[in-house]
C-alpha positions in Angstrom: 2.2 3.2 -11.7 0.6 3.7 -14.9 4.7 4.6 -16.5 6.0 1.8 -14.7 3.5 -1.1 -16.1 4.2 0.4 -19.6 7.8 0.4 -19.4 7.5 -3.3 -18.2 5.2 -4.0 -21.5 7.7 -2.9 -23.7 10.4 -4.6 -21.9 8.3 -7.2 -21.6 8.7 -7.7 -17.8 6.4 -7.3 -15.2 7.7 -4.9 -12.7 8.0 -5.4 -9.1 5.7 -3.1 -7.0 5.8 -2.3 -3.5 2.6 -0.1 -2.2 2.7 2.7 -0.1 0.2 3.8 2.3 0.7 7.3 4.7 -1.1 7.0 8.1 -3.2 10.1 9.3 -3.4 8.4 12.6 -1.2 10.5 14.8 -1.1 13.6 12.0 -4.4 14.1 10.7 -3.1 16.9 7.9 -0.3 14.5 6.7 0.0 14.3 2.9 2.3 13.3 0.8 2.5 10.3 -1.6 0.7 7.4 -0.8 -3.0 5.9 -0.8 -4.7 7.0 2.9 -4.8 4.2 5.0 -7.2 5.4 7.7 -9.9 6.4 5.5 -10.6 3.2 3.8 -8.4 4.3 -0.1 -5.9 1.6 0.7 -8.1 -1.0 -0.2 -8.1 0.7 -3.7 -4.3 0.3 -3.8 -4.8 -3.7 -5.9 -6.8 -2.0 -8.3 -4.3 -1.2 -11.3 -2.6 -4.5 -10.8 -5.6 -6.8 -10.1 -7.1 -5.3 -12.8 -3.9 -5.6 -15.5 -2.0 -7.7 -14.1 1.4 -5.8 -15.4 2.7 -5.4 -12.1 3.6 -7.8 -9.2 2.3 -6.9 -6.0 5.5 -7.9 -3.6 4.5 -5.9 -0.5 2.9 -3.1 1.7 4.7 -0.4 3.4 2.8 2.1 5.5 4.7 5.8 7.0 2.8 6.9 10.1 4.8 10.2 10.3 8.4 11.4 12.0 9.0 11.9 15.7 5.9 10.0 16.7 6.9 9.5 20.8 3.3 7.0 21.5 2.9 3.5 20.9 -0.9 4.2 19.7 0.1 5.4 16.4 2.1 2.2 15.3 -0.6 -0.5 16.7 -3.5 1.2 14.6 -1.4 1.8 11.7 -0.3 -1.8 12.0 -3.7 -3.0 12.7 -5.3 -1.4 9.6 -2.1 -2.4 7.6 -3.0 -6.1 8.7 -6.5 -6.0 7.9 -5.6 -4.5 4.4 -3.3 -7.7 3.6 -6.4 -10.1 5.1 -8.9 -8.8 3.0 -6.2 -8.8 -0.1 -5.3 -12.1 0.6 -9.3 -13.4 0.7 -8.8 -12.0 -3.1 -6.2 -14.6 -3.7 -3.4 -11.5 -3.8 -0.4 -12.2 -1.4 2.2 -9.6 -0.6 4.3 -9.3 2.1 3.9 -5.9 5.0 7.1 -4.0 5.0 
């Protein structure tokens, strides 16, 4: 993030951003790239671009893991995913949930 809002500086463009959130939901020992959703970091995901405002927040996108067979998994991850853009939007920042 930090790379991408300095290449936009010096091209004097303010990058598109799309967050990404991974789910321990159905996987607790998932990891990988991504703010945690389940555990409350995804609220941290506005942060660098509240804060700067070099990026433009355009959405949230959320992997729960592969070869998940329940339903469970996607209404919680959806849920919390929900809740996130809510609580962003009370902060005047509007994306869209991918």
């Amino acid at each position: 993030m930090i790379l991408t809002s300095e290449i936009g500086e010096q091209l004097k463009i303010k990058p598109k951003w799309l967050c990404g959130f991974i789910s321990t939901v159905a996987l607790p020992a998932v990891s990988g790239s991504g703010f945690k959703l389940m555990n409350g970091e995804a609220w941290g995901c506005h942060q660098p671009n509240h804060d700067n405002k070099k990026l433009d927040l355009v959405g949230l996108h959320c992997h729960i893991g592969t070869y998940i067979m329940a339903a469970w998994p996607y209404h919680t991850a959806a849920t919390k995913l929900a809740e996130l853009a809510v609580r962003l939007e009370k902060k005047s920042i509007t994306c869209k949930i991918h």
